[in-house]
ZANU-961711 format. One record per residue (C-alpha): x, y, z. Coordinates in steps of 0.25 Angstrom, whole numbers, plus 5000, padded with zeros to 4 digits. Layout:
REM ZANU-961711
XYZ...
END
This chain:
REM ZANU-961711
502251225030501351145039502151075050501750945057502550855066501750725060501450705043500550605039500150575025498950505023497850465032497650305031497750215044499350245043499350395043498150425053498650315061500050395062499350525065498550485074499750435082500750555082499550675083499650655098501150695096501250815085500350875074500150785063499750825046499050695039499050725025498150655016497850675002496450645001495550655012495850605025495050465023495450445010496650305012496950185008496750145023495150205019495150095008495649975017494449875016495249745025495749785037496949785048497549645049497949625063497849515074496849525082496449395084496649285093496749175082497749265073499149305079500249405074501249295069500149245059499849405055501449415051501449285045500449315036501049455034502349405030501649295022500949395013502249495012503049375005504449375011504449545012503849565025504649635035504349525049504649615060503749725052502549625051502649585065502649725072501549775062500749645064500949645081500649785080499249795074498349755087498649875095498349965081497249905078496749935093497150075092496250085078495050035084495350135099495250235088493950195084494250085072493049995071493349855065492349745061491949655073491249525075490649455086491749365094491549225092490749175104490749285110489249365114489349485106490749525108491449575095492949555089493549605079493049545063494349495056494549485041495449385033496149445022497149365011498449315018497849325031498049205040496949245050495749345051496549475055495849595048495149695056494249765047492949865047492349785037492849825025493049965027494249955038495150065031493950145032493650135047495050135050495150285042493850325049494450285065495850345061495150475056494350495068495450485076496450575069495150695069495350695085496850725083497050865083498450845080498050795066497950875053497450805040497650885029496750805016497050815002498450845006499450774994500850735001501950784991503250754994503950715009504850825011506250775015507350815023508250785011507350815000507450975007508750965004509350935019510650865022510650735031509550635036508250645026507050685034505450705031505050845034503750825027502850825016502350945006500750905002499950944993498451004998497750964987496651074988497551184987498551124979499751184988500851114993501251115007502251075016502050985028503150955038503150875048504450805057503750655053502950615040502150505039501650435027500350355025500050375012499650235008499950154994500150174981498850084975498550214965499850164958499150044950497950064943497149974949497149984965496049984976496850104984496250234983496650364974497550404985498450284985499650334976500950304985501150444988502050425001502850304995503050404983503550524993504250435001505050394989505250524985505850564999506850464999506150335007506350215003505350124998505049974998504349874990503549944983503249834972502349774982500849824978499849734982498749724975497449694983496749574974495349624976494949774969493449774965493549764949492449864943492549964934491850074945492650024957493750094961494850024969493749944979494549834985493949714988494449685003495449555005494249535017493349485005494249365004494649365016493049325020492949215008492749294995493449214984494249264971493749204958493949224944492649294935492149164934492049104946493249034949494149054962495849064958496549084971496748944976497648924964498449064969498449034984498248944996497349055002496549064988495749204990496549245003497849234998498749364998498449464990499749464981499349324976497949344975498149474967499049404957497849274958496949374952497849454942498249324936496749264936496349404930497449394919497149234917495649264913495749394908494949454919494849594923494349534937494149424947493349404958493149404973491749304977491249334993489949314987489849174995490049235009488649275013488049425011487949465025489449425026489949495016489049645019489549645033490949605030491149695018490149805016491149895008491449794999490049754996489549894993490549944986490549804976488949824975489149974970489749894958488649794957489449684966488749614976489849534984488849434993488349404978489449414968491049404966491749544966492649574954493949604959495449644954496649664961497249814962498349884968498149874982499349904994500849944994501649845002502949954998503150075003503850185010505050105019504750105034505050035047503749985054503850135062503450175048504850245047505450265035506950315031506650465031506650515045505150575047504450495036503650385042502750295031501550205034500650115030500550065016501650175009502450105020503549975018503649925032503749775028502349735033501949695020502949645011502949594998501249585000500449645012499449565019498149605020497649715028499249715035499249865031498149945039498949855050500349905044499750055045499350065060500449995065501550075058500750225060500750175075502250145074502650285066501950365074502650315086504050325078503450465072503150525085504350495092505350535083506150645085506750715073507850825074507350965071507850995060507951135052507151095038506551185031505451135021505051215009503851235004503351144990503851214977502851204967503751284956502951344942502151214942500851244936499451174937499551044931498951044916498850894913498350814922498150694909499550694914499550664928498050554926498950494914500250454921499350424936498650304925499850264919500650234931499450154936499250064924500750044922500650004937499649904934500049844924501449834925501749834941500349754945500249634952501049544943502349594936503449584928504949654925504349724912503149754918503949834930504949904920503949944910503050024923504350074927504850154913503350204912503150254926504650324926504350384915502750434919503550484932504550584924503250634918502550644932503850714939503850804928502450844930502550844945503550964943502951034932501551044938500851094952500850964960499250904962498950774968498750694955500050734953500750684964500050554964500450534952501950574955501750454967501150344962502350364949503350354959502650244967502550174954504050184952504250144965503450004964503949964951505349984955505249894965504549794958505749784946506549784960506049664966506249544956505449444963503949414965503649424980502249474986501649564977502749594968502649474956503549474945503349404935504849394931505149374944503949264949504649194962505049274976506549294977507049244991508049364990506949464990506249425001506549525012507049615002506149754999506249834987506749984993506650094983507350234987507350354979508650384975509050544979
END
Protein backbone atom coordinates (compact mmCIF):
# COMPACT_ATOMS: atom_id res chain seq x y z
CA UNK A 1 0.00 0.00 0.00
CA UNK A 2 1.35 3.33 -0.74
CA UNK A 3 0.21 5.82 2.02
CA UNK A 4 -0.14 9.81 1.27
CA UNK A 5 -1.93 12.30 3.20
CA UNK A 6 -2.93 14.20 0.04
CA UNK A 7 -4.75 12.20 -3.47
CA UNK A 8 -4.99 13.74 -6.59
CA UNK A 9 -6.22 12.39 -9.67
CA UNK A 10 -5.24 14.19 -12.73
CA UNK A 11 -2.86 16.93 -13.47
CA UNK A 12 -5.00 19.83 -15.31
CA UNK A 13 -5.01 23.44 -13.89
CA UNK A 14 -7.58 21.91 -11.08
CA UNK A 15 -5.38 19.03 -9.86
CA UNK A 16 -1.86 20.78 -9.97
CA UNK A 17 -3.38 23.74 -8.51
CA UNK A 18 -4.72 21.70 -5.45
CA UNK A 19 -1.17 20.18 -5.17
CA UNK A 20 0.61 22.83 -5.28
CA UNK A 21 -1.28 24.31 -2.39
CA UNK A 22 -1.27 21.30 0.23
CA UNK A 23 2.63 20.15 -0.58
CA UNK A 24 3.64 22.71 1.93
CA UNK A 25 1.46 20.73 4.35
CA UNK A 26 1.76 16.80 3.92
CA UNK A 27 3.18 14.43 1.04
CA UNK A 28 0.94 14.45 -1.98
CA UNK A 29 0.36 11.29 -5.07
CA UNK A 30 -0.89 13.01 -8.25
CA UNK A 31 -2.14 10.24 -10.26
CA UNK A 32 -2.46 10.79 -14.04
CA UNK A 33 -3.15 8.18 -16.67
CA UNK A 34 -1.33 9.57 -19.35
CA UNK A 35 1.65 11.40 -19.01
CA UNK A 36 1.63 14.33 -16.92
CA UNK A 37 0.88 17.07 -19.62
CA UNK A 38 -1.63 15.14 -21.32
CA UNK A 39 -5.17 17.41 -20.13
CA UNK A 40 -8.08 18.87 -21.25
CA UNK A 41 -6.61 22.10 -19.59
CA UNK A 42 -3.43 21.08 -22.34
CA UNK A 43 -6.27 21.56 -25.13
CA UNK A 44 -7.83 24.91 -23.89
CA UNK A 45 -7.23 27.39 -26.74
CA UNK A 46 -9.39 30.73 -25.07
CA UNK A 47 -8.42 31.55 -22.10
CA UNK A 48 -9.32 32.61 -18.24
CA UNK A 49 -12.22 35.01 -18.13
CA UNK A 50 -11.72 37.31 -15.44
CA UNK A 51 -11.92 41.21 -14.66
CA UNK A 52 -9.36 42.88 -15.08
CA UNK A 53 -10.19 45.84 -16.62
CA UNK A 54 -11.14 49.04 -15.73
CA UNK A 55 -14.14 49.30 -18.21
CA UNK A 56 -15.56 45.82 -17.16
CA UNK A 57 -16.75 45.23 -13.60
CA UNK A 58 -17.71 41.92 -11.48
CA UNK A 59 -21.50 42.59 -11.56
CA UNK A 60 -21.48 42.64 -15.58
CA UNK A 61 -18.97 39.17 -15.32
CA UNK A 62 -22.19 37.61 -13.16
CA UNK A 63 -24.67 38.90 -15.24
CA UNK A 64 -23.52 37.41 -18.18
CA UNK A 65 -22.61 34.21 -16.31
CA UNK A 66 -26.14 33.79 -15.12
CA UNK A 67 -27.49 35.17 -18.47
CA UNK A 68 -25.75 32.22 -20.54
CA UNK A 69 -26.70 29.55 -17.47
CA UNK A 70 -30.48 30.26 -18.30
CA UNK A 71 -32.34 30.09 -14.89
CA UNK A 72 -29.74 27.26 -13.41
CA UNK A 73 -27.07 29.24 -11.98
CA UNK A 74 -26.41 28.88 -8.43
CA UNK A 75 -25.96 33.32 -7.64
CA UNK A 76 -23.96 33.25 -4.64
CA UNK A 77 -21.64 30.57 -6.35
CA UNK A 78 -21.13 32.81 -9.60
CA UNK A 79 -20.36 35.63 -7.44
CA UNK A 80 -17.65 34.24 -5.15
CA UNK A 81 -16.04 32.50 -8.26
CA UNK A 82 -16.31 35.61 -10.32
CA UNK A 83 -14.78 38.17 -7.16
CA UNK A 84 -12.24 35.58 -6.68
CA UNK A 85 -10.55 35.17 -9.99
CA UNK A 86 -8.03 38.39 -9.70
CA UNK A 87 -5.94 37.41 -6.95
CA UNK A 88 -5.72 33.69 -8.86
CA UNK A 89 -4.93 34.96 -11.77
CA UNK A 90 -1.98 36.94 -10.02
CA UNK A 91 -0.81 33.87 -8.18
CA UNK A 92 -0.65 32.19 -11.88
CA UNK A 93 1.34 34.71 -13.46
CA UNK A 94 3.95 34.91 -9.78
CA UNK A 95 4.33 31.30 -10.79
CA UNK A 96 5.46 32.18 -13.96
CA UNK A 97 2.14 32.27 -16.32
CA UNK A 98 2.97 34.57 -19.33
CA UNK A 99 -0.39 35.96 -20.95
CA UNK A 100 -0.63 37.98 -24.17
CA UNK A 101 0.12 41.79 -23.68
CA UNK A 102 -0.24 44.87 -25.83
CA UNK A 103 1.00 48.25 -25.59
CA UNK A 104 -1.38 50.53 -23.17
CA UNK A 105 -3.23 52.97 -25.08
CA UNK A 106 -1.26 56.34 -24.80
CA UNK A 107 1.03 55.19 -22.95
CA UNK A 108 5.32 55.07 -24.09
CA UNK A 109 5.85 51.54 -24.28
CA UNK A 110 4.18 50.34 -21.15
CA UNK A 111 2.14 46.95 -21.76
CA UNK A 112 -1.27 45.49 -20.40
CA UNK A 113 -2.86 42.72 -20.48
CA UNK A 114 -4.30 41.65 -24.38
CA UNK A 115 -8.22 40.75 -23.68
CA UNK A 116 -10.34 38.56 -25.88
CA UNK A 117 -14.06 38.59 -26.48
CA UNK A 118 -15.63 35.32 -26.48
CA UNK A 119 -19.59 34.53 -27.35
CA UNK A 120 -21.86 35.77 -24.55
CA UNK A 121 -19.41 38.10 -23.31
CA UNK A 122 -20.53 41.52 -22.59
CA UNK A 123 -16.84 42.91 -22.52
CA UNK A 124 -13.25 42.02 -23.39
CA UNK A 125 -12.25 39.70 -20.27
CA UNK A 126 -10.30 36.87 -21.56
CA UNK A 127 -6.73 36.43 -20.65
CA UNK A 128 -5.02 34.41 -23.03
CA UNK A 129 -1.52 33.17 -24.45
CA UNK A 130 -2.52 33.53 -27.89
CA UNK A 131 -4.12 30.57 -28.58
CA UNK A 132 -2.36 28.24 -26.62
CA UNK A 133 -3.29 29.36 -22.85
CA UNK A 134 -4.11 25.81 -21.57
CA UNK A 135 -0.75 25.06 -23.00
CA UNK A 136 1.18 27.74 -20.98
CA UNK A 137 -0.95 27.36 -18.05
CA UNK A 138 0.17 23.32 -18.07
CA UNK A 139 3.83 24.54 -18.77
CA UNK A 140 3.98 27.30 -15.50
CA UNK A 141 2.00 24.70 -13.15
CA UNK A 142 4.39 21.93 -14.06
CA UNK A 143 7.45 23.88 -13.34
CA UNK A 144 6.28 24.80 -10.21
CA UNK A 145 5.13 21.34 -8.93
CA UNK A 146 8.98 19.96 -10.10
CA UNK A 147 10.31 22.24 -7.10
CA UNK A 148 8.07 20.67 -4.66
CA UNK A 149 9.55 17.77 -3.22
CA UNK A 150 6.65 16.93 -1.25
CA UNK A 151 5.00 15.79 -4.77
CA UNK A 152 5.01 12.43 -6.44
CA UNK A 153 3.49 12.09 -9.94
CA UNK A 154 3.08 8.74 -10.63
CA UNK A 155 2.17 8.67 -15.09
CA UNK A 156 0.23 6.24 -16.75
CA UNK A 157 -1.44 5.35 -13.48
CA UNK A 158 -5.48 4.32 -14.16
CA UNK A 159 -7.71 5.19 -11.09
CA UNK A 160 -10.02 2.26 -10.59
CA UNK A 161 -12.40 2.61 -7.91
CA UNK A 162 -12.59 5.10 -4.66
CA UNK A 163 -12.35 2.92 -1.85
CA UNK A 164 -15.04 3.71 0.81
CA UNK A 165 -15.51 3.50 4.14
CA UNK A 166 -18.86 1.71 3.48
CA UNK A 167 -17.90 -0.02 0.53
CA UNK A 168 -15.14 -1.90 3.11
CA UNK A 169 -17.96 -2.90 4.84
CA UNK A 170 -17.75 -0.56 7.98
CA UNK A 171 -20.65 0.61 9.98
CA UNK A 172 -21.48 4.55 10.44
CA UNK A 173 -20.48 7.67 8.48
CA UNK A 174 -19.24 6.72 4.88
CA UNK A 175 -15.73 8.04 4.49
CA UNK A 176 -12.82 7.88 1.22
CA UNK A 177 -9.88 6.23 2.33
CA UNK A 178 -8.50 6.09 -1.13
CA UNK A 179 -8.32 4.78 -4.59
CA UNK A 180 -6.79 1.37 -6.10
CA UNK A 181 -5.00 2.26 -9.59
CA UNK A 182 -4.02 0.53 -12.14
CA UNK A 183 -0.07 1.07 -13.41
CA UNK A 184 -0.66 0.57 -16.71
CA UNK A 185 3.12 -0.70 -17.46
CA UNK A 186 3.05 -3.43 -15.06
CA UNK A 187 -0.44 -4.17 -15.20
CA UNK A 188 -0.67 -4.56 -11.34
CA UNK A 189 -3.25 -3.00 -9.14
CA UNK A 190 -2.23 -1.00 -6.21
CA UNK A 191 -3.62 0.49 -3.23
CA UNK A 192 -3.25 4.22 -2.67
CA UNK A 193 -4.50 5.75 0.65
CA UNK A 194 -4.47 8.79 1.62
CA UNK A 195 -7.06 10.76 4.68
CA UNK A 196 -8.27 13.30 1.48
CA UNK A 197 -8.75 12.43 -2.16
CA UNK A 198 -9.13 14.90 -4.80
CA UNK A 199 -10.60 14.54 -8.25
CA UNK A 200 -9.71 16.56 -11.23
CA UNK A 201 -10.32 14.26 -13.67
CA UNK A 202 -11.86 16.47 -16.27
CA UNK A 203 -15.21 15.71 -18.64
CA UNK A 204 -16.65 12.98 -20.44
CA UNK A 205 -16.41 14.47 -24.28
CA UNK A 206 -15.00 10.69 -25.23
CA UNK A 207 -18.70 9.72 -24.70
CA UNK A 208 -20.08 11.32 -28.12
CA UNK A 209 -18.66 10.36 -31.16
CA UNK A 210 -17.89 13.48 -32.30
CA UNK A 211 -15.88 15.74 -29.77
CA UNK A 212 -12.82 18.22 -29.61
CA UNK A 213 -11.68 16.72 -26.06
CA UNK A 214 -8.62 14.49 -26.09
CA UNK A 215 -8.69 10.33 -25.75
CA UNK A 216 -8.50 10.84 -22.13
CA UNK A 217 -11.72 12.56 -21.51
CA UNK A 218 -14.09 9.67 -20.49
CA UNK A 219 -15.78 10.86 -17.28
CA UNK A 220 -13.75 8.50 -15.15
CA UNK A 221 -14.29 10.46 -11.83
CA UNK A 222 -17.96 11.28 -12.28
CA UNK A 223 -18.30 7.34 -13.11
CA UNK A 224 -16.16 6.53 -9.59
CA UNK A 225 -18.04 8.99 -7.93
CA UNK A 226 -21.35 7.44 -8.84
CA UNK A 227 -20.12 4.27 -7.96
CA UNK A 228 -18.98 5.31 -4.37
CA UNK A 229 -22.26 6.55 -3.55
CA UNK A 230 -22.01 10.72 -4.34
CA UNK A 231 -24.62 12.19 -5.86
CA UNK A 232 -24.62 13.69 -9.26
CA UNK A 233 -26.17 16.76 -10.90
CA UNK A 234 -27.35 17.76 -14.29
CA UNK A 235 -25.57 15.62 -16.25
CA UNK A 236 -27.85 16.19 -19.30
CA UNK A 237 -26.14 19.43 -19.85
CA UNK A 238 -23.32 18.64 -22.55
CA UNK A 239 -22.44 21.62 -24.35
CA UNK A 240 -21.14 21.30 -27.50
CA UNK A 241 -18.56 23.78 -28.79
CA UNK A 242 -20.12 24.99 -32.34
CA UNK A 243 -16.66 25.20 -34.11
CA UNK A 244 -14.53 21.56 -34.59
CA UNK A 245 -12.35 21.76 -37.58
CA UNK A 246 -14.47 19.46 -40.32
CA UNK A 247 -11.71 17.29 -42.27
CA UNK A 248 -11.33 13.89 -42.60
CA UNK A 249 -7.56 13.83 -41.04
CA UNK A 250 -8.33 16.28 -38.33
CA UNK A 251 -8.89 14.94 -35.10
CA UNK A 252 -10.86 16.97 -32.41
CA UNK A 253 -8.98 20.52 -33.38
CA UNK A 254 -11.30 23.19 -31.93
CA UNK A 255 -11.67 26.08 -33.57
CA UNK A 256 -11.45 28.83 -30.61
CA UNK A 257 -14.58 30.99 -29.63
CA UNK A 258 -11.68 33.79 -29.87
CA UNK A 259 -12.00 33.54 -33.72
CA UNK A 260 -15.62 35.12 -33.47
CA UNK A 261 -14.91 36.86 -30.75
CA UNK A 262 -12.12 38.92 -33.21
CA UNK A 263 -14.96 39.28 -36.24
CA UNK A 264 -14.97 35.81 -38.15
CA UNK A 265 -18.44 35.26 -39.39
CA UNK A 266 -20.52 31.86 -39.60
CA UNK A 267 -21.89 31.09 -43.11
CA UNK A 268 -23.42 28.51 -44.95
CA UNK A 269 -21.12 26.57 -47.91
CA UNK A 270 -22.16 28.92 -50.11
CA UNK A 271 -21.61 32.17 -48.84
CA UNK A 272 -24.35 33.12 -46.78
CA UNK A 273 -24.31 34.26 -43.15
CA UNK A 274 -27.45 32.70 -40.86
CA UNK A 275 -26.98 33.75 -37.42
CA UNK A 276 -28.79 37.06 -37.35
CA UNK A 277 -31.90 35.13 -37.97
CA UNK A 278 -30.84 32.90 -34.64
CA UNK A 279 -29.78 35.69 -32.37
CA UNK A 280 -29.27 39.32 -31.53
CA UNK A 281 -25.53 38.71 -31.09
CA UNK A 282 -25.45 36.94 -34.60
CA UNK A 283 -21.89 35.14 -34.46
CA UNK A 284 -21.22 35.87 -30.77
CA UNK A 285 -24.33 34.49 -29.40
CA UNK A 286 -23.97 31.69 -26.73
CA UNK A 287 -22.97 28.67 -27.74
CA UNK A 288 -26.08 26.46 -27.08
CA UNK A 289 -27.85 28.69 -29.70
CA UNK A 290 -25.29 28.90 -32.08
CA UNK A 291 -24.62 25.09 -31.85
CA UNK A 292 -28.41 24.24 -32.58
CA UNK A 293 -27.91 27.44 -35.71
CA UNK A 294 -25.58 25.21 -37.08
CA UNK A 295 -27.18 21.72 -36.70
CA UNK A 296 -30.32 23.02 -38.11
CA UNK A 297 -28.53 24.85 -41.17
CA UNK A 298 -26.57 21.50 -41.60
CA UNK A 299 -29.83 19.55 -41.50
CA UNK A 300 -31.65 22.21 -43.70
CA UNK A 301 -29.11 21.95 -46.67
CA UNK A 302 -28.17 18.60 -46.26
CA UNK A 303 -24.61 19.75 -45.42
CA UNK A 304 -21.92 17.83 -43.62
CA UNK A 305 -20.50 21.48 -42.66
CA UNK A 306 -20.60 25.16 -42.38
CA UNK A 307 -18.24 27.52 -42.21
CA UNK A 308 -16.31 30.17 -39.98
CA UNK A 309 -14.86 33.38 -42.62
CA UNK A 310 -11.77 35.52 -40.76
CA UNK A 311 -10.63 35.70 -44.02
CA UNK A 312 -11.50 39.70 -43.98
CA UNK A 313 -9.37 40.60 -40.95
CA UNK A 314 -5.99 41.28 -42.24
CA UNK A 315 -3.15 38.46 -42.36
CA UNK A 316 -0.82 40.06 -39.84
CA UNK A 317 -3.83 40.14 -37.53
CA UNK A 318 -4.80 36.98 -37.61
CA UNK A 319 -0.77 35.08 -37.62
CA UNK A 320 -0.21 37.03 -34.47
CA UNK A 321 -3.61 36.45 -32.86
CA UNK A 322 -3.84 32.80 -33.79
CA UNK A 323 -0.77 31.02 -34.69
CA UNK A 324 -2.03 27.49 -33.74
CA UNK A 325 -4.98 27.81 -35.50
CA UNK A 326 -3.40 28.92 -38.77
CA UNK A 327 -0.85 26.14 -38.81
CA UNK A 328 -2.76 23.52 -37.77
CA UNK A 329 -5.65 24.52 -40.52
CA UNK A 330 -2.68 25.00 -43.29
CA UNK A 331 -1.52 21.30 -42.45
CA UNK A 332 -4.95 20.49 -44.06
CA UNK A 333 -4.67 22.84 -46.88
CA UNK A 334 -6.54 25.72 -45.19
CA UNK A 335 -5.34 29.08 -45.29
CA UNK A 336 -7.62 31.26 -42.79
CA UNK A 337 -6.21 35.00 -43.73
CA UNK A 338 -7.42 33.53 -47.39
CA UNK A 339 -10.21 31.21 -47.15
CA UNK A 340 -13.41 30.16 -44.60
CA UNK A 341 -12.67 27.14 -42.26
CA UNK A 342 -15.08 24.28 -42.45
CA UNK A 343 -16.33 23.60 -39.23
CA UNK A 344 -19.02 21.41 -37.26
CA UNK A 345 -20.04 21.22 -33.81
CA UNK A 346 -18.80 18.38 -31.49
CA UNK A 347 -19.06 17.49 -27.83
CA UNK A 348 -17.33 20.06 -26.11
CA UNK A 349 -17.65 20.53 -21.67
CA UNK A 350 -19.74 18.93 -19.00
CA UNK A 351 -21.63 21.53 -17.20
CA UNK A 352 -22.82 18.33 -14.67
CA UNK A 353 -20.95 16.75 -12.40
CA UNK A 354 -19.81 15.18 -9.26
CA UNK A 355 -22.01 17.52 -6.46
CA UNK A 356 -19.98 20.05 -4.54
CA UNK A 357 -20.03 23.24 -2.51
CA UNK A 358 -17.81 25.89 -3.94
CA UNK A 359 -15.00 24.37 -1.20
CA UNK A 360 -15.19 21.61 -3.80
CA UNK A 361 -16.55 19.37 -1.01
CA UNK A 362 -18.75 16.77 -1.67
CA UNK A 363 -21.15 14.36 0.54
CA UNK A 364 -18.40 11.79 1.21
CA UNK A 365 -16.14 12.93 3.99
CA UNK A 366 -12.58 13.04 2.37
CA UNK A 367 -13.66 13.28 -1.32
CA UNK A 368 -13.20 16.79 -2.63
CA UNK A 369 -14.02 17.13 -6.81
CA UNK A 370 -12.80 19.94 -9.03
CA UNK A 371 -13.05 21.53 -11.93
CA UNK A 372 -15.10 20.22 -14.86
CA UNK A 373 -16.13 16.54 -13.24
CA UNK A 374 -17.48 19.16 -10.55
CA UNK A 375 -21.33 20.63 -10.27
CA UNK A 376 -20.79 23.65 -8.09
CA UNK A 377 -23.55 25.77 -9.99
CA UNK A 378 -21.27 28.14 -11.88
CA UNK A 379 -22.39 27.08 -15.13
CA UNK A 380 -25.93 26.11 -15.13
CA UNK A 381 -27.91 25.07 -17.68
CA UNK A 382 -24.95 26.32 -20.28
CA UNK A 383 -21.44 27.49 -19.29
CA UNK A 384 -20.08 30.73 -20.48
CA UNK A 385 -17.05 30.83 -22.14
CA UNK A 386 -13.85 30.49 -20.75
CA UNK A 387 -15.75 30.45 -17.05
CA UNK A 388 -14.01 27.10 -16.41
CA UNK A 389 -10.16 27.68 -16.22
CA UNK A 390 -11.76 30.46 -13.95
CA UNK A 391 -13.98 27.78 -11.88
CA UNK A 392 -10.64 25.47 -11.60
CA UNK A 393 -8.20 27.80 -9.87
CA UNK A 394 -10.77 29.37 -7.61
CA UNK A 395 -12.30 26.24 -6.21
CA UNK A 396 -8.41 24.03 -5.98
CA UNK A 397 -7.56 27.55 -3.98
CA UNK A 398 -10.73 27.01 -2.08
CA UNK A 399 -10.24 22.96 -1.42
CA UNK A 400 -7.06 23.09 -0.46
CA UNK A 401 -7.74 25.55 2.21
CA UNK A 402 -10.84 23.23 3.18
CA UNK A 403 -8.54 19.99 2.52
CA UNK A 404 -5.63 21.20 4.60
CA UNK A 405 -7.41 22.20 7.54
CA UNK A 406 -9.55 19.42 8.01
CA UNK A 407 -9.18 17.22 10.91
CA UNK A 408 -10.47 13.67 10.56
CA UNK A 409 -10.72 11.12 13.44
CA UNK A 410 -8.19 8.36 13.40
CA UNK A 411 -9.81 5.70 12.57
CA UNK A 412 -8.74 1.86 12.62
CA UNK A 413 -9.58 1.00 8.71
CA UNK A 414 -7.85 -1.59 7.26
CA UNK A 415 -7.89 -1.54 3.32
CA UNK A 416 -7.32 -4.73 1.54
CA UNK A 417 -5.45 -5.34 -1.34
CA UNK A 418 -7.42 -5.51 -5.09
CA UNK A 419 -8.65 -9.04 -5.98
CA UNK A 420 -8.15 -10.01 -9.30
CA UNK A 421 -9.70 -13.51 -8.84
CA UNK A 422 -9.02 -16.47 -11.81
CA UNK A 423 -9.55 -13.48 -14.38
CA UNK A 424 -7.40 -14.26 -17.37
CA UNK A 425 -5.80 -12.08 -20.09
CA UNK A 426 -8.64 -10.68 -22.21
CA UNK A 427 -9.06 -12.66 -25.49
CA UNK A 428 -11.52 -10.37 -27.39
CA UNK A 429 -10.63 -7.05 -27.48
CA UNK A 430 -13.43 -6.82 -30.89
CA UNK A 431 -15.35 -6.87 -27.90
CA UNK A 432 -14.40 -4.08 -25.84
CA UNK A 433 -13.46 -1.59 -29.62
CA UNK A 434 -17.18 -2.66 -30.48
CA UNK A 435 -19.45 -1.71 -27.50
CA UNK A 436 -16.43 1.78 -26.83
CA UNK A 437 -18.25 2.78 -30.86
CA UNK A 438 -21.63 1.76 -30.14
CA UNK A 439 -22.08 3.89 -27.18
CA UNK A 440 -20.63 6.73 -28.94
CA UNK A 441 -22.93 6.72 -32.02
CA UNK A 442 -25.84 5.98 -29.92
CA UNK A 443 -24.81 9.09 -28.05
CA UNK A 444 -24.68 10.95 -30.92
CA UNK A 445 -27.29 10.47 -32.60
CA UNK A 446 -29.89 9.96 -30.02
CA UNK A 447 -28.60 12.37 -27.04
CA UNK A 448 -26.77 15.10 -29.36
CA UNK A 449 -27.60 18.58 -29.44
CA UNK A 450 -31.27 18.40 -30.24
CA UNK A 451 -33.59 15.52 -28.66
CA UNK A 452 -36.51 13.87 -28.40
CA UNK A 453 -38.35 11.26 -25.61
CA UNK A 454 -37.74 8.37 -28.21
CA UNK A 455 -34.57 9.34 -29.01
CA UNK A 456 -33.55 9.35 -25.02
CA UNK A 457 -35.56 5.90 -24.23
CA UNK A 458 -34.19 4.20 -27.30
CA UNK A 459 -30.26 5.10 -26.08
CA UNK A 460 -31.26 4.02 -22.73
CA UNK A 461 -32.40 0.25 -23.50
CA UNK A 462 -29.32 -0.03 -25.81
CA UNK A 463 -26.69 1.30 -23.29
CA UNK A 464 -28.34 -0.95 -20.34
CA UNK A 465 -28.06 -3.56 -22.20
CA UNK A 466 -24.16 -2.97 -23.56
CA UNK A 467 -23.49 -2.30 -19.73
CA UNK A 468 -24.78 -6.02 -18.64
CA UNK A 469 -22.36 -7.11 -21.26
CA UNK A 470 -19.35 -4.80 -20.26
CA UNK A 471 -19.96 -5.72 -16.32
CA UNK A 472 -19.91 -9.17 -17.29
CA UNK A 473 -16.64 -8.80 -18.88
CA UNK A 474 -15.10 -6.46 -16.40
CA UNK A 475 -15.51 -9.51 -13.93
CA UNK A 476 -14.52 -12.20 -16.29
CA UNK A 477 -11.24 -10.77 -17.45
CA UNK A 478 -7.68 -9.11 -16.01
CA UNK A 479 -8.79 -5.37 -15.74
CA UNK A 480 -6.83 -3.00 -18.73
CA UNK A 481 -7.31 0.59 -19.39
CA UNK A 482 -9.59 0.12 -22.52
CA UNK A 483 -11.42 -1.67 -20.32
CA UNK A 484 -12.36 0.50 -17.67
CA UNK A 485 -12.84 3.25 -19.98
CA UNK A 486 -15.33 1.60 -21.46
CA UNK A 487 -16.85 0.48 -18.20
CA UNK A 488 -16.94 4.60 -17.41
CA UNK A 489 -18.02 6.32 -20.36
CA UNK A 490 -21.19 3.30 -20.28
CA UNK A 491 -22.01 4.58 -16.94
CA UNK A 492 -21.51 8.15 -17.83
CA UNK A 493 -23.77 7.54 -20.60
CA UNK A 494 -26.57 6.07 -18.32
CA UNK A 495 -25.95 8.83 -16.30
CA UNK A 496 -26.67 11.76 -19.05
CA UNK A 497 -29.44 10.20 -20.51
CA UNK A 498 -31.32 9.53 -17.29
CA UNK A 499 -31.23 13.06 -16.64
CA UNK A 500 -32.21 13.96 -19.86
CA UNK A 501 -35.65 11.71 -19.69
CA UNK A 502 -35.67 13.42 -16.15
CA UNK A 503 -35.96 16.92 -17.01
CA UNK A 504 -38.91 17.65 -19.37
CA UNK A 505 -38.11 20.84 -20.44
CA UNK A 506 -35.86 22.49 -22.84
CA UNK A 507 -33.56 24.82 -20.87
CA UNK A 508 -29.80 25.78 -21.86
CA UNK A 509 -28.38 22.98 -23.44
CA UNK A 510 -30.98 20.36 -22.91
CA UNK A 511 -33.60 20.80 -26.08
CA UNK A 512 -36.37 18.52 -26.28
CA UNK A 513 -38.21 18.56 -28.83
CA UNK A 514 -41.37 17.28 -27.13
CA UNK A 515 -40.87 19.49 -24.50
CA UNK A 516 -39.78 22.96 -26.66
CA UNK A 517 -40.37 25.85 -24.01
CA UNK A 518 -38.50 26.25 -20.44
CA UNK A 519 -40.80 25.33 -17.52
CA UNK A 520 -40.88 28.05 -14.95
CA UNK A 521 -41.04 25.10 -12.27
CA UNK A 522 -37.70 23.85 -13.24
CA UNK A 523 -35.80 26.74 -12.99
CA UNK A 524 -33.58 26.45 -9.90
CA UNK A 525 -34.41 22.91 -9.96
CA UNK A 526 -31.04 20.29 -10.68
CA UNK A 527 -31.65 16.96 -11.80
CA UNK A 528 -29.54 14.67 -8.71
CA UNK A 529 -28.87 11.09 -9.58
CA UNK A 530 -27.64 8.79 -6.69
CA UNK A 531 -26.85 5.23 -6.91
CA UNK A 532 -29.02 3.37 -4.91
CA UNK A 533 -27.19 0.82 -2.42
Amino acid sequence: MRQFDYLVLGSGIAGLSFALKVAPRGRVAVITKKNKAESNTNYAQGGIASVTSKEDSFEMHVRDTLQAGAGLCREEVVRTIVQEGPPRIQELIEIGMKFSEREAAGANGERELDLGKEGGHSKRRILHAKDVTGREIERALLAAIAAQPNVEMFENHFAIDLITSQKLGYVGENRCLGVYVLDKRSGQVETFAAPVTLLATGGCGKVYLYTTNPDIATGDGVAMAYRAGASIADMEFIQFHPTCLYHARAKSFLISEAVRGEGGVLKTIDGREFMDGYHPLKSLAPRDVVARAIDSEMKKSGADFVVLDISHRPAEFILQRFPNIHKTCLQYGIDITREPIPVVPAAHYQCGGVVTNVDGETEIPGLYAVGEVACTGLHGANRLASNSLLEAIVCAHRAAGKAASARFAPADYTIPQWQSGQATNPDEMVVVSHNWDEIRRCMWDYVGIVRTNKRLERAQKRIANLQEEIQQYYWDFIVTSDLLELRNIATVAELIVRSALERPESRGLNYNLDYPRSNPDWAQRDTVLRKQP
